[in-house]
ChimeraX commands (.cxc) that place a marker at each C-alpha (Angstrom):
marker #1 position 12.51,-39.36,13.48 radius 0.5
marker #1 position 14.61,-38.22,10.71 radius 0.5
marker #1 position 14.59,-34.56,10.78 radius 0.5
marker #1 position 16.30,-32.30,7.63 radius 0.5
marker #1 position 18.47,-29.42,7.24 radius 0.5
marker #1 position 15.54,-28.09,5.41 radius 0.5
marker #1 position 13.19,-28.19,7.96 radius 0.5
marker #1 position 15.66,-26.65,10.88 radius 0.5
marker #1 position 16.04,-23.87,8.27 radius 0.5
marker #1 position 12.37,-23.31,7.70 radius 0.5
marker #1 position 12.25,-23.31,11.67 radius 0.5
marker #1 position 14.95,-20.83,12.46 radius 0.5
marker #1 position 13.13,-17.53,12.24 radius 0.5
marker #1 position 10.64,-18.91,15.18 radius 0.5
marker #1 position 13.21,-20.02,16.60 radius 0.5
marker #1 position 15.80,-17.01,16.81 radius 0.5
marker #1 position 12.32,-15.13,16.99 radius 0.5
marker #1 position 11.15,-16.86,19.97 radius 0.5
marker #1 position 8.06,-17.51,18.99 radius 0.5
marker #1 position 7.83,-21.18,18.82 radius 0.5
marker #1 position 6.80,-24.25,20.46 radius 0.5
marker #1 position 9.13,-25.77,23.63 radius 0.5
marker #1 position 8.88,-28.76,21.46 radius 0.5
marker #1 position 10.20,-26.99,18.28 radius 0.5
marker #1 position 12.84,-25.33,20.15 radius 0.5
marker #1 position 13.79,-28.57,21.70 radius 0.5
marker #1 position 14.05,-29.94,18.65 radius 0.5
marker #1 position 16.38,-27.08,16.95 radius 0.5
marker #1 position 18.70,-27.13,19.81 radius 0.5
marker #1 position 18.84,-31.05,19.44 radius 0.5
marker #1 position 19.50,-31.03,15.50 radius 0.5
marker #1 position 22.14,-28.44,16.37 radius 0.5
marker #1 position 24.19,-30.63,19.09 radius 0.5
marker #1 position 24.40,-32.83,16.38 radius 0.5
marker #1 position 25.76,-30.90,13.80 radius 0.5
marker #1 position 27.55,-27.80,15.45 radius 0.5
marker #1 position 28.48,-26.49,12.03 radius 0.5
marker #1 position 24.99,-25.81,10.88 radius 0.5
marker #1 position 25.16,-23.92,14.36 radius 0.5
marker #1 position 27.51,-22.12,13.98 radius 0.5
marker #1 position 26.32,-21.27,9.95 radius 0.5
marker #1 position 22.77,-20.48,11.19 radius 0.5
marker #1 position 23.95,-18.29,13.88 radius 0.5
marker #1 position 25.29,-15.87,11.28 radius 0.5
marker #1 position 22.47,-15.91,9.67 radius 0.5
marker #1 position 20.33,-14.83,12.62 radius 0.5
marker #1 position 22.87,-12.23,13.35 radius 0.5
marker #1 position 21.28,-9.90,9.66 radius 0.5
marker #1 position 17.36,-8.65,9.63 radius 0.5
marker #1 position 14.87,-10.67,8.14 radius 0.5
marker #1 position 13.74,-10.04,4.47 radius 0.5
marker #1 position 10.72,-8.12,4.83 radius 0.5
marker #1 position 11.07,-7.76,8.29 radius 0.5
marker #1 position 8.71,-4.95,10.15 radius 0.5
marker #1 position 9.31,-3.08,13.22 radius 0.5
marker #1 position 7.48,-5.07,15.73 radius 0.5
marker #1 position 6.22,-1.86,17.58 radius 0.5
marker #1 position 5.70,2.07,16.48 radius 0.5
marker #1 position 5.33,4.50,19.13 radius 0.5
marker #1 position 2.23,6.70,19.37 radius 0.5
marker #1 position 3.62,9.34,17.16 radius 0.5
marker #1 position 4.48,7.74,14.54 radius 0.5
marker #1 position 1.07,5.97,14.06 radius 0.5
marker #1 position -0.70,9.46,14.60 radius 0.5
marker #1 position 1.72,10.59,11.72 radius 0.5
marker #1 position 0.80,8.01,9.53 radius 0.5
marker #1 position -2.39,8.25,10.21 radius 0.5
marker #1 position -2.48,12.26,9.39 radius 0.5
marker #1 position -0.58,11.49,6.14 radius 0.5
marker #1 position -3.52,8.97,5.45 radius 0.5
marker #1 position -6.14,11.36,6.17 radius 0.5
marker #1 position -4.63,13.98,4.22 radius 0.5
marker #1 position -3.29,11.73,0.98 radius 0.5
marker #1 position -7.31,10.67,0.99 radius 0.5
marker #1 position -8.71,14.00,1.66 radius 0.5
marker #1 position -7.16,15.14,-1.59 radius 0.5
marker #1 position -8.06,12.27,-3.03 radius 0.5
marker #1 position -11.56,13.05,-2.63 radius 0.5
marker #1 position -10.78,16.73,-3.66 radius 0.5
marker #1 position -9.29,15.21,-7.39 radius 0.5
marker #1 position -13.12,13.14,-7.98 radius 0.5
marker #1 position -15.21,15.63,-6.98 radius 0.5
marker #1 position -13.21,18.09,-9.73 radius 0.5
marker #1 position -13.02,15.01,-12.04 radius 0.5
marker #1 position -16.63,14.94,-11.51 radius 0.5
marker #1 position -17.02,18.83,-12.48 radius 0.5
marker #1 position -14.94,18.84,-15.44 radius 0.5
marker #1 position -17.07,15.41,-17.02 radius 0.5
marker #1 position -19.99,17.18,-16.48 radius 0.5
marker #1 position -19.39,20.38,-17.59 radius 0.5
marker #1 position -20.03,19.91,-21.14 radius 0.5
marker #1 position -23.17,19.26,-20.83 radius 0.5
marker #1 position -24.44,22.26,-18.50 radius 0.5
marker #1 position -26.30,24.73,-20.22 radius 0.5
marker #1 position -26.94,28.61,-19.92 radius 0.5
marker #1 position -29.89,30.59,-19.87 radius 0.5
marker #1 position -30.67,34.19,-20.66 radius 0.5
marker #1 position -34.54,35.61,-20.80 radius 0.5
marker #1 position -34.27,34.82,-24.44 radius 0.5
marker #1 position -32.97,31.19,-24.87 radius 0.5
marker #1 position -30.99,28.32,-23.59 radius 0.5
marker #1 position -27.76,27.76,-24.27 radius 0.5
marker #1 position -25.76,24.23,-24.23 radius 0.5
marker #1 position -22.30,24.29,-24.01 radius 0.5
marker #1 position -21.75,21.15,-25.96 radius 0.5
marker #1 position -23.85,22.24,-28.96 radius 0.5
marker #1 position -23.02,26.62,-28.63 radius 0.5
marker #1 position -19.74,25.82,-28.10 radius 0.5
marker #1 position -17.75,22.44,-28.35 radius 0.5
marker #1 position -14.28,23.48,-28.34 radius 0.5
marker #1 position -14.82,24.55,-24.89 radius 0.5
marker #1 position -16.67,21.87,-24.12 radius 0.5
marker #1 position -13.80,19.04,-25.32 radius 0.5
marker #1 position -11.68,21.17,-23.14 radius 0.5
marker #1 position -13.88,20.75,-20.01 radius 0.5
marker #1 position -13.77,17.13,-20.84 radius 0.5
marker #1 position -9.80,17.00,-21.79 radius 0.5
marker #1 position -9.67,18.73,-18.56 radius 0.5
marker #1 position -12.11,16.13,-16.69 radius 0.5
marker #1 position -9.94,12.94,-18.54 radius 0.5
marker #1 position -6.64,14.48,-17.26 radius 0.5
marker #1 position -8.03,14.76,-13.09 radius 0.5
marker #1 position -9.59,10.79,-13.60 radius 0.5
marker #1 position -6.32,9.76,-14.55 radius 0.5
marker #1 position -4.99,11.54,-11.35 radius 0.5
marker #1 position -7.67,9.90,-9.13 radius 0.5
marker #1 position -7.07,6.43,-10.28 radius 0.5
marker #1 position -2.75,6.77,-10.08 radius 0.5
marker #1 position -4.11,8.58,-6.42 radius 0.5
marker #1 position -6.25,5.44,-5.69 radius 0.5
marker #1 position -3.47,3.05,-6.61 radius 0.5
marker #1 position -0.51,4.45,-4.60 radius 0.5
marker #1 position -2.79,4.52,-1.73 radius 0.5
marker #1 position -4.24,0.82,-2.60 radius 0.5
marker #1 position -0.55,-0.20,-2.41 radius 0.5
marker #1 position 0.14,1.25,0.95 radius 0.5
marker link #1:1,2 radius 0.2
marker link #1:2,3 radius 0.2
marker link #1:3,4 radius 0.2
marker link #1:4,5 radius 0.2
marker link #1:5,6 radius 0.2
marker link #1:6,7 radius 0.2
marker link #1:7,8 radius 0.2
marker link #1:8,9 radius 0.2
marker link #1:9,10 radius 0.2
marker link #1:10,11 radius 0.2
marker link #1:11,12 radius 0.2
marker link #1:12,13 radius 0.2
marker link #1:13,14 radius 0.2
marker link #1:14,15 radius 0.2
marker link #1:15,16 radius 0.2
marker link #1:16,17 radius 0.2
marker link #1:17,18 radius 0.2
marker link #1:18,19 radius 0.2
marker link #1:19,20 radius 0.2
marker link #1:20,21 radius 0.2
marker link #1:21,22 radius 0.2
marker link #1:22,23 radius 0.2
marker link #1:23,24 radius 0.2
marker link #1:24,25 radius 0.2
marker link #1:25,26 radius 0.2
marker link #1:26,27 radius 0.2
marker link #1:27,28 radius 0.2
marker link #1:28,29 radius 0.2
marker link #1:29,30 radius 0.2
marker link #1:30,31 radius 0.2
marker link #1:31,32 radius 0.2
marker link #1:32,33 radius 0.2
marker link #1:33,34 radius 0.2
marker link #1:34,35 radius 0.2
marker link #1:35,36 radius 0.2
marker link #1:36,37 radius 0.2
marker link #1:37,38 radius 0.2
marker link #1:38,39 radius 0.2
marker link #1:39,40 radius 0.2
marker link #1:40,41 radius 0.2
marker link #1:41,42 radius 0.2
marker link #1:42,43 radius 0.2
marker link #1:43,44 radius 0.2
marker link #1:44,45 radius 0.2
marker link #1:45,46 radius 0.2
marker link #1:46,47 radius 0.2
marker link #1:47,48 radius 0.2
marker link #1:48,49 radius 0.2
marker link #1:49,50 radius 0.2
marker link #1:50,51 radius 0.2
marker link #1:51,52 radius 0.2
marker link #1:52,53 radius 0.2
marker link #1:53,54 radius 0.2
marker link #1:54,55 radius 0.2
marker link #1:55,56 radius 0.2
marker link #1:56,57 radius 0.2
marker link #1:57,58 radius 0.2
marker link #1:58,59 radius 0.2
marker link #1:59,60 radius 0.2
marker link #1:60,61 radius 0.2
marker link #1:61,62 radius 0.2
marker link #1:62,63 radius 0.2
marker link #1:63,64 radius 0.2
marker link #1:64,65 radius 0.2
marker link #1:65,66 radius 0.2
marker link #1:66,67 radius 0.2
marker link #1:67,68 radius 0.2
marker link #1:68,69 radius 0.2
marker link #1:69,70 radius 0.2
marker link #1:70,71 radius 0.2
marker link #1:71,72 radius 0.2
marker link #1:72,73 radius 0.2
marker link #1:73,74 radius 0.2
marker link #1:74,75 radius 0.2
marker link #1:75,76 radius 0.2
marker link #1:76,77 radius 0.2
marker link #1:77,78 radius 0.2
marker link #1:78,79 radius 0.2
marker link #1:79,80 radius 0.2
marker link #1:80,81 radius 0.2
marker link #1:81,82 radius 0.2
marker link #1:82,83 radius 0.2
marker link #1:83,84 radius 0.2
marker link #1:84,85 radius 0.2
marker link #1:85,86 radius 0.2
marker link #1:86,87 radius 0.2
marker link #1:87,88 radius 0.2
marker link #1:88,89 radius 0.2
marker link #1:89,90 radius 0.2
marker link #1:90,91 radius 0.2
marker link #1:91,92 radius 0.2
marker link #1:92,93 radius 0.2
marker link #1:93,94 radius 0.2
marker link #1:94,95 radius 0.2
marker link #1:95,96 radius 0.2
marker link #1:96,97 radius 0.2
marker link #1:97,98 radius 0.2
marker link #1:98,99 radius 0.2
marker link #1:99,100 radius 0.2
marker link #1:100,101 radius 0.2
marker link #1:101,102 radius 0.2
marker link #1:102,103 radius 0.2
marker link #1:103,104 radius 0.2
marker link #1:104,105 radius 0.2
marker link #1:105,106 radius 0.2
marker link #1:106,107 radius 0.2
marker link #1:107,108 radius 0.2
marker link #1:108,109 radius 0.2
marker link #1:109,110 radius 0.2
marker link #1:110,111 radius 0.2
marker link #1:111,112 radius 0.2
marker link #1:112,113 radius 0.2
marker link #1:113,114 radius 0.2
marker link #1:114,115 radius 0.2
marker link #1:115,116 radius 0.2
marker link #1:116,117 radius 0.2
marker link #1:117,118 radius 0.2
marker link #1:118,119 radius 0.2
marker link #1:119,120 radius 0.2
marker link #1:120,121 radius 0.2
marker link #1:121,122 radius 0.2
marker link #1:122,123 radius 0.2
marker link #1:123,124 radius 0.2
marker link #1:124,125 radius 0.2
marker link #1:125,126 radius 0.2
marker link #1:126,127 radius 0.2
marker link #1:127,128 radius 0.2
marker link #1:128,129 radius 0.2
marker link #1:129,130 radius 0.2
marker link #1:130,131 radius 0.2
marker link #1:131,132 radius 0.2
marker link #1:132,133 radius 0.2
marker link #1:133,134 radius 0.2
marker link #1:134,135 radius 0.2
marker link #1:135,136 radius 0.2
view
């Protein structure tokens, strides 16, 4: 069988990894007594990181800080909607005395729009909030 440069390469990270078949490994070490330059060519590359290589392990505190960081970074999330939530809704509440009820939206609509410029401004937080943690 006819194996290619190509395919050694695509096999390299398992192998230099050690996470491959004995078969696969038999057949990387067999490619490479025949051409001891690639050898020598992939062995530098083995000796940098990986692109978009992760640390194999954390320790327990750094999972129990990433996992307060979550817990916070969504906590406040929360805290943004519910105010988002608030400020939408606000020009719409009314007031009452014993003589009449009063809507804000219709008694008052500058301070309503500025309930709901107020509201627009804490969605827009909550949704760049919900991204940056989507993206984690």
């Amino acid at each position: 069988m006819n194996v290619t440069k190509e395919v050694i390469t695509d096999l390299l990270p398992l192998y230099y990894s050690d996470e491959c078949s004995r078969d696969t490994k038999s057949l990387v070490e067999e490619y490479f007594r025949a051409h001891p330059d690639f050898e020598k060519e992939a062995g530098h590359i083995s000796l940098g990181p990986l692109p978009g290589s992760l640390p194999i392990s954390l320790n327990r505190e750094d999972e129990m800080k990433a996992l307060s960081r979550t817990r916070r970074v969504q906590r406040l999330r929360s805290y943004v909607m519910g105010i988002a939530i608030f400020f939408s809704l606000a020009p719409f509440s009314f007031f009452a005395n014993q003589d009449k009820v009063y809507w804000l939206f219709s008694e008052s609509p500058m301070s309503a729009l500025v309930y709901a410029i107020v509201g627009v401004g804490f969605w827009v937080t909550y949704f760049i909030m919900k991204r940056r943690t989507n993206d984690l």
